[in-house]
N, C-alpha and C positions, 0 to 999 in steps of 0.2 A: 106278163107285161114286158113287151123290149126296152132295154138298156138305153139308154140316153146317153148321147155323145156332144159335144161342142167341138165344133169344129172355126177356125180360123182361119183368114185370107189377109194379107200385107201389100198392098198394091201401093206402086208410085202414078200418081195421075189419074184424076178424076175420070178420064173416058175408059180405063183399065178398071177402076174400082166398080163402075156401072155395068159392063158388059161382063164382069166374073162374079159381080151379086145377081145378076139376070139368069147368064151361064147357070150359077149353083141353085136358085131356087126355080128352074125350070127342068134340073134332069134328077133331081128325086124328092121326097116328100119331107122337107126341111122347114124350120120356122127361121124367119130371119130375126134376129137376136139384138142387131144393133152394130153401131161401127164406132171407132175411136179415132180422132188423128193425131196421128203421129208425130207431126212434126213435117216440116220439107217436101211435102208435097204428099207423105205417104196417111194411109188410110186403111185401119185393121179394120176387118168385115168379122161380125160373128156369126155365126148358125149352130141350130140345136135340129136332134133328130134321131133316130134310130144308128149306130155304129155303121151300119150298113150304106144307110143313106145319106150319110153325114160326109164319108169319105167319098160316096160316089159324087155328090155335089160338092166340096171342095177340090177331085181331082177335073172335072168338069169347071169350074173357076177359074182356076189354075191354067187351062189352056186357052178358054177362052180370054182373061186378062194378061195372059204373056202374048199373045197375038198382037194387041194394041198397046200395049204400056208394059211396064217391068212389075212381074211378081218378084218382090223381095225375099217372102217367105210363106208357108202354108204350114198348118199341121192339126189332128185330132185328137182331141182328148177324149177316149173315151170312158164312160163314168168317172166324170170331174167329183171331186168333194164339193161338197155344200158350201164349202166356205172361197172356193173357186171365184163365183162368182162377185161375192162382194171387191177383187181386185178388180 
């Protein structure tokens, strides 16, 4: 069984946050997780997936929403603890 990653996106600006959740769950085999806001415009993106394709669709994200908007921050966790997610 492959490893399970979570992976995250921090976008400022709604048209940013759409086209790097689009961007990440069109160039590999990701579930999308869910999104939090942040405060001030900004918007964390989650995704779960394979280590591999977790990071290819976050770096894929990442360019697509710095194109249009400001990426603040990105990054993967891979194999989060259990108790990860109840934050």
């Amino acid at each position: 069984m492959a490893q399970q990653a979570l992976g995250m996106i921090e976008c400022k600006g709604l048209v940013a946050t759409f086209e790097a959740a689009d961007a990440a769950l069109k160039a590999a085999n990701v579930t999308y997780k869910g999104h939090h806001r942040v405060g001030n415009g900004m918007v964390a993106l989650l995704f779960e997936g394979d280590v591999s394709a977790v990071k290819a669709a976050i770096d894929a994200g990442v360019a697509a929403g710095g194109r249009l908007g400001q990426i603040v921050s990105s990054s993967v966790i891979a194999r989060p603890h259990e108790d990860t997610a109840k934050i």
